[in-house]
N, C-alpha and C positions, 0 to 999 in steps of 0.2 A: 578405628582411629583415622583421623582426617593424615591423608599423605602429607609431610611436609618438605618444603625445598630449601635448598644452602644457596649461598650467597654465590655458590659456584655456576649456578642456571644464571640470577640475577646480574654476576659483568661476563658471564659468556653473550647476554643479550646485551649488554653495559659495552661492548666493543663495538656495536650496530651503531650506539649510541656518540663513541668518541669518549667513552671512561667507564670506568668501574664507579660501585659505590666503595665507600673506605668503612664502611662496617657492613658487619653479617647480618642479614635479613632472611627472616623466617615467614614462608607464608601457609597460609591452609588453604589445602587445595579445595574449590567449591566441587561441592558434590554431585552437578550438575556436567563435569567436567567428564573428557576421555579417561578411560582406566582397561588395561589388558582384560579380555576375556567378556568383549561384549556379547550379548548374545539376543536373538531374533526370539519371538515367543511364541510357543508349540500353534499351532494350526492357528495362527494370528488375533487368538485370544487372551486379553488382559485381564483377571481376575483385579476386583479393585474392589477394598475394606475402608467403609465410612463408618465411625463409632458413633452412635445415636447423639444427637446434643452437639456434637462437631461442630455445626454450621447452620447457619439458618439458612431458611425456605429460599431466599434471594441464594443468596451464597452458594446452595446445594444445588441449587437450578442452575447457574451460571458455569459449574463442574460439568454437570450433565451436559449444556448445551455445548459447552466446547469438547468432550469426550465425542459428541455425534459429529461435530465439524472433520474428524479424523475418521468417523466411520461414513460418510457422506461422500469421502471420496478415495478411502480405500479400505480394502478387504478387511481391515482389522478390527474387532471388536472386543468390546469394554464390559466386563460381564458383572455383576456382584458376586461376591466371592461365598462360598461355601466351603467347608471342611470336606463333606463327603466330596466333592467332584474336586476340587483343587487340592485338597489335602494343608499342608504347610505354604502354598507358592500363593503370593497375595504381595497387590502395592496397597498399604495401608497408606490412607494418608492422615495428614498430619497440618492440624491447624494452627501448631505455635510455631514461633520462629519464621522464616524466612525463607522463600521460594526458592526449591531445590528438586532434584529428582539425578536418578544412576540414569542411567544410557543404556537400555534395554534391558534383560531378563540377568539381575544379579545373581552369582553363584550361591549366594548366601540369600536365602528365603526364611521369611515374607522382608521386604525392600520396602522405606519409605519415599512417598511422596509427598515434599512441605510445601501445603498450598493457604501461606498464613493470610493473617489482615490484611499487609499490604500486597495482595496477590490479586484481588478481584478486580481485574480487568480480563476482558476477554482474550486479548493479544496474552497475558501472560501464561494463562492459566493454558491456552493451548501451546504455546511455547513449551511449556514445560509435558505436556502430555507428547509433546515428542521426541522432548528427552527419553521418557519411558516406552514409548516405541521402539528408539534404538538411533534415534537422529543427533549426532552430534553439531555445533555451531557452524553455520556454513563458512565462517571465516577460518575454520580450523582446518577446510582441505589442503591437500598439499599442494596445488596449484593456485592458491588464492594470491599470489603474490600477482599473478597473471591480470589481477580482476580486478585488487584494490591494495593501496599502501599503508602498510601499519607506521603510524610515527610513533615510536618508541618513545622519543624525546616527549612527548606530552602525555605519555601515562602515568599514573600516580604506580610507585614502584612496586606498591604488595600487588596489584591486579594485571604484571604482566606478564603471567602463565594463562591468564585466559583471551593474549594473542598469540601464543604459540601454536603453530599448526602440530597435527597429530602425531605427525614424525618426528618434530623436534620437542617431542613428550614421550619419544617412544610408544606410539600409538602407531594406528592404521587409520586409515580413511576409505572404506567402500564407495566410490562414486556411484555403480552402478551406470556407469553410464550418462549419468545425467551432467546435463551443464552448470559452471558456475550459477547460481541464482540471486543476484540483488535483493528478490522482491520475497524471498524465505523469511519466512515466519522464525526462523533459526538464525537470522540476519542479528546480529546488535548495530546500535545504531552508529551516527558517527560523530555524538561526544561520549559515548558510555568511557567511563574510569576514565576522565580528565583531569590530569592535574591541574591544567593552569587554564581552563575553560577554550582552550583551541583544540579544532579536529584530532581525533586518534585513530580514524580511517580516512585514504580520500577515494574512491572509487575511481579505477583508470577509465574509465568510459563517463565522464564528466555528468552526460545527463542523469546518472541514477543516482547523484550524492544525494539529494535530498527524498530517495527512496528508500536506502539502505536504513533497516532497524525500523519501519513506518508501517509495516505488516498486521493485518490483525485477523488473518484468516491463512487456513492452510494455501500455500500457494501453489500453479498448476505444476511447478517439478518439485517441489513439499511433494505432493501426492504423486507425482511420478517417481520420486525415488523410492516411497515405501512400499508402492504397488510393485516396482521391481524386487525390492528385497527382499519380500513376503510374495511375490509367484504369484499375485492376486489374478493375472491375467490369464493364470493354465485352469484356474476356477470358473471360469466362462467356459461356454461351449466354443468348440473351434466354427463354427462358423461365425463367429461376431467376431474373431480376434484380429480380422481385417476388415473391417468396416471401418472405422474411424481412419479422418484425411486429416491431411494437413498437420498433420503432427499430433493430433489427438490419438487417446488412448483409454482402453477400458478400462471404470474408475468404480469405486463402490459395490455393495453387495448383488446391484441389479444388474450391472454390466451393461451400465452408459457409457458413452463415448463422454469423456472430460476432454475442454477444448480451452489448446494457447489462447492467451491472449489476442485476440483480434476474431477470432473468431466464431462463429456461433451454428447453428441448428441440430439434428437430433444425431450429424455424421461430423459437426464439425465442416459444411460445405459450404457456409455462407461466408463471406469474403466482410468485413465490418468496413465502412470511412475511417479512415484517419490512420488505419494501420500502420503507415511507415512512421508517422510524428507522433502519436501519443505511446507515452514512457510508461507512466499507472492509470490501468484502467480503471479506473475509482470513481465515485459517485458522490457528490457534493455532500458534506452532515451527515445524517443520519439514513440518508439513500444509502439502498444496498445494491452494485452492482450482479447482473449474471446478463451474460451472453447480447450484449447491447441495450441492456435494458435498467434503467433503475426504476426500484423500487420502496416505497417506503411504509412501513408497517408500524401506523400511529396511533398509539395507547393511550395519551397521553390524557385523551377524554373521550368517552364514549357520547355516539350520538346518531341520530336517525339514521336512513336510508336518504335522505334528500341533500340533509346537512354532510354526509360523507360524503357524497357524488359532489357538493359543491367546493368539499376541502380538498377534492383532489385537483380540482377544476384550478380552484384558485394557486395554485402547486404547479400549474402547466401539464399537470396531468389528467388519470381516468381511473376509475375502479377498474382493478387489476381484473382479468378476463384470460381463461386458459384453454387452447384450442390442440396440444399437444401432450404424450405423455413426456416426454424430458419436462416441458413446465411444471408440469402438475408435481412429477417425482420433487422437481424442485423449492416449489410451494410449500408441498406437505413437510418438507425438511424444515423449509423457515421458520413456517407456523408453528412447529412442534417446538422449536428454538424458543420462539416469542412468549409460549408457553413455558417454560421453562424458566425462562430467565423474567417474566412479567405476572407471569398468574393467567394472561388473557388465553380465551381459547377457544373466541368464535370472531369471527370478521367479516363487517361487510364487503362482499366484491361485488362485479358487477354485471350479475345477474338478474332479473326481471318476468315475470309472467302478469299481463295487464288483466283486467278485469274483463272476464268473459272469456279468457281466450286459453285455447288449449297448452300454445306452443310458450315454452322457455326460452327465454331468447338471451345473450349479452348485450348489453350496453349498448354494443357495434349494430344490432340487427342479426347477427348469427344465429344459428341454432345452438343450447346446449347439446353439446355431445354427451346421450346419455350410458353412451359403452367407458367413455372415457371418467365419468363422476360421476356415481349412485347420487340420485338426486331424490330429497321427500318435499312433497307438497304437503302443508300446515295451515293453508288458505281454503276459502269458500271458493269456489270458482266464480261465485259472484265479484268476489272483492280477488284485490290484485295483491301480490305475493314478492317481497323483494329479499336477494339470496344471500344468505348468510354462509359462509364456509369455515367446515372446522379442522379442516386437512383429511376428511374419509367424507365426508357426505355433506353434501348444498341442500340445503335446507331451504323452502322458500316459507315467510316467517310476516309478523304484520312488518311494513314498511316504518312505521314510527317509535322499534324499537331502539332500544341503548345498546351499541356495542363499539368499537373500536372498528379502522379502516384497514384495508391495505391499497394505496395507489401507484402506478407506473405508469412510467412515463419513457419514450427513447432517450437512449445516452447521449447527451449533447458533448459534444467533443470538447475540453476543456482548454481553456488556452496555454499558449504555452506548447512545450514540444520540439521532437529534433527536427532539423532542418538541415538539408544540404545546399551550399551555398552553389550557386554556378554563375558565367559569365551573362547569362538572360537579365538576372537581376528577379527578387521575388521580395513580396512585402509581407512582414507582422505586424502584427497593431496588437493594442491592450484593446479588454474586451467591451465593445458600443463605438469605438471610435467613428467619427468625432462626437457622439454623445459621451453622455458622461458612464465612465466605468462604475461597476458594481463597487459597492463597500464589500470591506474584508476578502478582497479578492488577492489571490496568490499565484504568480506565475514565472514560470520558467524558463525560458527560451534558447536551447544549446543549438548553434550554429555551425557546421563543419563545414570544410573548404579540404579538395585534395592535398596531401601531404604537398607542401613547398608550395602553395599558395597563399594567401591572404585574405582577407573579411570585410570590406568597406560598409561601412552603415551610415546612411544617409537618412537623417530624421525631419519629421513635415517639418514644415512652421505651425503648423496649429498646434505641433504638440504641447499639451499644458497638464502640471498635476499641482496637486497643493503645493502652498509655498513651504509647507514643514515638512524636511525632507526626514523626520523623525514621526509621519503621518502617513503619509504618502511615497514612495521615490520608486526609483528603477534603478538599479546596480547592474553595470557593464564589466565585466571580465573582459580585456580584451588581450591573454592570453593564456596557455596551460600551464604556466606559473603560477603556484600557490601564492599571489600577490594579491594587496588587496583591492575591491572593486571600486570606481570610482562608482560615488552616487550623486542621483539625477533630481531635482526636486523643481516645481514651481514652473518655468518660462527658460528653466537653460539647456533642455532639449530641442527648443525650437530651429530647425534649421541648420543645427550643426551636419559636421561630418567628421566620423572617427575611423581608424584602420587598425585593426588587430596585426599582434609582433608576428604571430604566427598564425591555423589555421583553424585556431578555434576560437569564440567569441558566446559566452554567457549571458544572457541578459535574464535579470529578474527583478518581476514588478511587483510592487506589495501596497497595497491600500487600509487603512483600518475601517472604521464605522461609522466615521464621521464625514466629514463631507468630501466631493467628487466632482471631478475635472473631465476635461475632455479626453486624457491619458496621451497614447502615445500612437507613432508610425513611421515605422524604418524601412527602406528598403535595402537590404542586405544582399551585397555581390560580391563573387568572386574576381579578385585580384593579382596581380603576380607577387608572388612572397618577397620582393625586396619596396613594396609601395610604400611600408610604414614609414619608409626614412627617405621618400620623397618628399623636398620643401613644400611641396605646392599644401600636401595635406596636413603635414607637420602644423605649417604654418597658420593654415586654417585651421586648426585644432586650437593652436595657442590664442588667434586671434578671437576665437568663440570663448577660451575660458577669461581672457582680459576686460570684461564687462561688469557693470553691476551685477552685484549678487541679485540670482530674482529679477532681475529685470529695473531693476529700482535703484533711482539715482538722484539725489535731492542736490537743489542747487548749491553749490560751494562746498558741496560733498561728494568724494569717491567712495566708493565701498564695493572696492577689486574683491574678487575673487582668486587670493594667494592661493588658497589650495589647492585647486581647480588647475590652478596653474602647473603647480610640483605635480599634482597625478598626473597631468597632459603630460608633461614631461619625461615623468616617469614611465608610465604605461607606453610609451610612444620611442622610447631610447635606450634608457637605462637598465631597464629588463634584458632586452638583448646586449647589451654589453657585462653585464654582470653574467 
C-alpha cells in the first residue's frame, strides 16, 4: 500500500510558508520516493524481467540502451533474469501506468519498475534505472539547502513530499562523499509540480538555473557516487587506482579513468579551453559530447562513402577517426547504443585503403592501427576499399555502398558562461558580432564581481537585434533578487550603460528562426558596490530608457518608453530599498 501523509507534514511545511492549509490533505507517496531499509545489490548486479509483447523493438532497445549508460560508467550490471540463478529477486517491469521504480534492492522480491508510454525518453528512462540502483533525487540531500532554494509557496500542495529532503522523511542520505550535483541525471528541473507556473527551485549558484533537471545522461558524480557505493574501484587492479588526475576516477567494467568536466585523455591530463566559463559541457542537437569532442551519429538516411565524407564536411566536420583505446572503448559503447535504440549497425567512418595500395590509412593520412581494431579487407586490391565500422571490426567494403555516418568535429565553446568581473574591464558579445548571430540561438551570461562590489555594463552602439522583443531580446538581471529581468529588443541596447545593485549581473540572449541582427557587445567591469546609486549612471540609465521605443519616432508622435522607465527605476533603487 502506497505510504500516505496527514495534513500534519502538509502546515509543518505550511509554517515555511506563512500558514497552514484549513483542511486535511492526503497524499500518495510516489514510489520512486526515499523509504527505510534501502539497500545496495549483491555483487552489483540487477537481475531485470521483461514479459514478451511488453514493448516494442524501439521501446525495448531504448530500455537496453539506457540500462548500458549505467553500466558504461560503473561497475553495475543489468542481467536477465532467471529463476535458477536469481531465484524470487527480479525488477520486473511494467508497461502500464506511469514512471516509477523503489530505490535500490526492496526487502520484498521481485520489485516493479513502471516504465509506461509516457516514459520513453532517454533522460527518463535512465533516471529511473537509478532510482533502481539505489540513487535517490539529488535535491533530497540534506545539505541541498546549501545549493538551491525550494519555494514552497509555488508548489502545488499534493507534490510537496517530494521536496522534502530525506531527514525531514525520516530517511538517510549517503553522500558518499560526493558533491552537490546541478548537472544529476536525479536533478528535477526547476518548474517541476508548479502551481502557478513560477520557479519551485532557484539554484544558489545562479549560473546552473537553467541546468538543473536538463540531464539526459548519467552524469560525472551520477557515476562517481555509484562507483563509490558499490566499491567498483577495489574491482580494479591496484595499480590503476592512481592513475587518473585531476579528479578523475576508475569508471566501468574496464577500468577507465572517467574525467570532470573539462577535462580529457586516457588519465584525465589534458587541460580543455574554456574550463573556467563553460557551465554544461553540451554539444549543440543531436551532437553527442565526450572528452572535447562532438559527435554525431546520423541515421536519418543512408548513403555512400563520398556523400558521408561530404555530410560531415558540410557539418564543420570529418568522418569520425580513432587513434586511442579510451575512443574506441568509447565508440563501441555508442554504436551499440544507436543500435539499440535505431536498428542501424554499421557506419561509415573515416577509413580508406586507395586502389593499389597496401596501407590503410584515415582520412588524416595516418596509419590504421591494426592492434587497436581487427580490420577485414572485402576489396580487390585493384579497386580501393572504404571503412565501414560496426563497433568490433572495420571492414573495408565497395565505397558506394548505403549506410548511415558517424561525424566529429572539436567542441566549440558555446556562448555564454561565467565570468568574473574585474577592474581591467572584459568584453561579451552574442555570437558573429558585429555579423549577424545564429537563429535559435541560446545564451547565458552570469557575471560575478567580489562580494561588495558592483557590475557596470557598457554596451556598443552597434548593438542591434530584432525589433520583436517577443523574437529576438536579451534579458539583464541586474541583481540576486528574484526580480524580474528587464528585456532588450531592436536598437535600445545600443550605447547604453547600466550598474548592477549588487555583485551579480545575468544576461540572456535568445533568437528564434527567423531573421538575425547584428546582436550585441558589453564590456563588463568591476565597480565599487555603492556606484548603482551614483547620479551620473542613474541618470544615464533613465536618460537611455526616455527615448522612442525602437528607435522610432514619427513626427507629432512620442512613443516613450514607460516601462523601460519603471524597470530603470526599479532595478537601479528600489530593490535595494525594499
Amino acid at each position: 500500500m502506497p505510504r500516505r501523509e496527514t495534513w500534519t507534514i502538509m502546515c509543518l511545511v505550511g509554517i515555511i510558508m506563512k500558514g497552514c492549509w484549513a483542511a486535511q490533505l492526503t497524499t500518495e507517496r510516489p514510489d520512486d520516493e526515499d523509504r527505510e531499509g534501502s539497500h545496495l545489490w549483491p555483487d552489483a548486479v540487477i537481475p531485470y524481467n521483461i514479459s514478451d509483447g511488453a514493448y516494442d523493438a524501439r521501446q525495448l532497445g531504448l530500455i537496453l540502451a539506457a540500462m548500458k549508460r549505467w553500466e558504461y560508467k560503473t561497475c553495475v550490471r543489468f542481467e536477465p533474469w532467471s529463476y535458477r540463478r536469481f531465484g524470487n529477486t527480479a525488477v520486473n517491469l511494467n508497461s502500464a501506468g506511469r514512471c516509477f521504480s523503489r530505490v535500490g534492492k526492496d526487502a520484498r522480491q521481485p520489485q516493479s519498475l513502471g516504465i509506461g508510454n509516457g516514459c520513453f525518453a532517454m533522460s527518463v528512462v535512465v533516471h529511473e534505472l537509478g532510482h533502481t540502483i539505489g540513487r535517490l533525487h539529488e535535491m533530497e540531500r540534506d545539505d541541498r539547502d546549501l545549493y538551491i532554494r525550494v519555494l514552497f509557496e509555488n508548489i502545488n500542495p499534493a507534490s510537496i513530499r517530494n521536496f522534502l529532503t530525506a531527514r525531514m522523511k525520516n530517511g538517510s542520505y549517503e553522500t558518499y562523499g560526493t558533491p552537490y550535483d546541478y548537472k544529476s541525471i536525479m536533478h528535477y528541473g526547476d518548474h517541476i509540480y508548479s502551481a502557478n507556473g513560477k520557479h519551485t527551485m532557484l539554484t544558489r549558484d545562479p549560473a546552473y538555473q537553467h541546468v538543473i533537471g536538463q540531464g539526459d545522461d548519467v552524469s560525472f558524480f551520477d557515476a562517481m557516487y555509484v562507483n563509490k557505493a558499490y566499491s567498483c574501484s577495489e574491482r580494479c587492479p591496484a595499480s590503476l587506482r592512481s592513475v587518473c588526475r585531476n579528479g578523475g576516477f576508475l569508471g566501468g567494467s574496464d577500468c577507465r579513468c572517467l574525467c570532470p568536466d573539462g577535462y580529457s585523455g586516457q588519465f584525465c591530463e589534458i587541460l580543455l579551453p574554456g574550463i573556467t566559463q563553460v557551465i554544461d559541457w553540451r554539444c549543440p542537437g543531436e551532437w553527442v559530447y565526450y572528452q572535447g569532442r562532438c559527435f554525431l551519429f546520423y541515421t536519418q538516411s543512408v548513403m555512400s562513402f563520398a556523400r558521408a565524407d561530404a555530410t560531415c564536411t558540410i557539418n564543420g566536420a570529418a568522418l569520425v577517426t580513432v587513434k586511442d583505446r579510451a575512443d574506441m572503448s568509447w565508440l563501441r559503447f555508442r554504436l551499440e547504443e544507436t543500435r539499440l535504440v535505431t536498428g542501424a549497425g554499421r557506419f561509415w567512418v573515416g577509413a580508406k585503403r586507395e586502389a593499389g595500395a597496401a596501407a590503410i590509412r584515415w582520412t588524416d593520412g595516418s596509419l590504421v592501427d591494426t592492434n587497436l581494431v581487427s580490420v577485414r579487407d572485402m576489396c580487390r586490391p585493384d579497386v580501393c576499399g572504404c571503412g565501414q565500422f560496426d563497433g568490433e571490426t572495420l571492414t573495408l567494403t565497395n565505397c558506394s555502398s548505403a549506410l548511415p555516418v558517424v561525424c566529429e568535429k572539436m567542441y566549440d565553446r558555446p556562448c555564454g558562461g561565467r565570468y568574473m568581473a574585474s577592474r581591467v574591464g572584459e568584453y561579451i558579445e552574442s555570437p558573429g558580432f558585429p555579423n549577424f548571430y545564429p537563429s535559435d540561438a541560446s545564451c547565458t551570461y552570469t557575471i560575478q564581481a567580489p562580494e561588495g562590489s558592483a557590475i557596470r555594463l557598457q554596451f556598443d552602439s552597434q548593438s542591434l537585434l530584432e525589433i520583436n522583443c517577443d523574437k529576438d531580446f536579451v534579458e539583464i538581471f541586474l541583481s540576486n533578487a528574484t526580480t524580474d529581468p528587464v528585456r532588450y529588443c531592436g536598437s535600445t541596447l545600443a550605447g547604453i550603460s547600466l550598474v548592477s545593485t549588487d555583485n551579480l549581473v545575468i544576461i540572456r540572449f535568445k533568437s528564434d528562426g527567423r531573421l538575425t541582427y547584428r546582436g550585441f557587445r558589453a564590456l563588463f567591469t568591476e565597480v565599487p558596490g555603492d556606484t548603482a546609486y551614483g547620479s551620473p549612471y542613474f541618470l544615464e540609465a533613465l536618460q537611455r530608457s526616455l527615448r522612442p521605443m525602437n528607435g522610432r519616432e514619427q513626427a507629432g508622435e512620442s512613443m516613450w518608453n514607460l516601462s523601460a522607465v519603471y524597470k530603470t527605476i526599479k532595478d537601479l533603487v528600489f530593490s535595494k530599498v525594499l
